[in-house]
N, C-alpha and C positions, 0 to 999 in steps of 0.2 A: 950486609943485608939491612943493618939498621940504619946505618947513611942514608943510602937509598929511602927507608921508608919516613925517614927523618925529613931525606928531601923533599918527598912526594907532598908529603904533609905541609909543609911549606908553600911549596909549589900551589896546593888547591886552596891555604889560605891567604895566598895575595891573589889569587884570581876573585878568590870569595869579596877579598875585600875592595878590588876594582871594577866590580859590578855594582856592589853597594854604595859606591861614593859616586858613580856614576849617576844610579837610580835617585842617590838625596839632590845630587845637583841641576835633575834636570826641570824644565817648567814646562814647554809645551809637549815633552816625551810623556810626560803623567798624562794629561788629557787624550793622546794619543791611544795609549795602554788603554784608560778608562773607557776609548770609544771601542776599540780591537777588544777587550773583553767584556763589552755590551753586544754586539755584535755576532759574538761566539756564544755570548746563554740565547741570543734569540736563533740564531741559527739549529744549536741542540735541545734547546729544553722547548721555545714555544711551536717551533717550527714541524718538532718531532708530535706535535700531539696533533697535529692536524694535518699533515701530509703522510706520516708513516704509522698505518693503526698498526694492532700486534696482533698478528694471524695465529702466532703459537700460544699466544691466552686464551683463544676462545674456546668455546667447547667443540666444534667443529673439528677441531686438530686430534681433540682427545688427550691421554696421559703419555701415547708413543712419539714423542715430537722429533726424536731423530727418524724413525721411518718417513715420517711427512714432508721433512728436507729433504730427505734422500730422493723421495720418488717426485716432487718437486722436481730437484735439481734434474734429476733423468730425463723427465718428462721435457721438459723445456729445451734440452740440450738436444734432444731428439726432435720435438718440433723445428728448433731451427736449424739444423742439421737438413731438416725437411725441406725447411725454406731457402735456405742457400743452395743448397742443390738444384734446387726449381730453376731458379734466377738463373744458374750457370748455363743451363745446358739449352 
């Protein structure tokens, strides 16, 4: 058992250390990185304040916010339920 964990350990520190010497070696993978996680704060952070408001803060919802998902979700499944039905038949 201690081999084993002996090895394991081994094993994730020359992984660790071939991703790091990778990341110091690279030039244009850094710019890359920098655009891909520029890219990713605009997508969740600016993106989320203006396309997805938050139905569950408002006082509308109230303090029961799983009831309101629930009967949400029901509702909606049922509506289209309704409307795929329609269309088929």
């Amino acid at each position: 058992m201690i081999i084993i964990g002996h090895y394991m350990k081994q094993t994730l520190l020359q992984i660790y250390r071939f991703y790091i010497d990778g990341f110091r070696g690279m030039t244009l993978g850094r710019t890359l990185w920098m655009i891909i996680l520029i890219k990713l704060f605009i997508m969740f952070f600016i993106l989320r304040i203006f396309f997805f408001p938050r139905f569950l803060n408002s006082s509308f919802v109230g303090d029961d916010k799983s009831k309101y998902v629930g009967k949400e979700l029901i509702d909606r499944s049922v509506v289209n339920d309704r409307n795929t039905k329609g269309e088929n038949n």
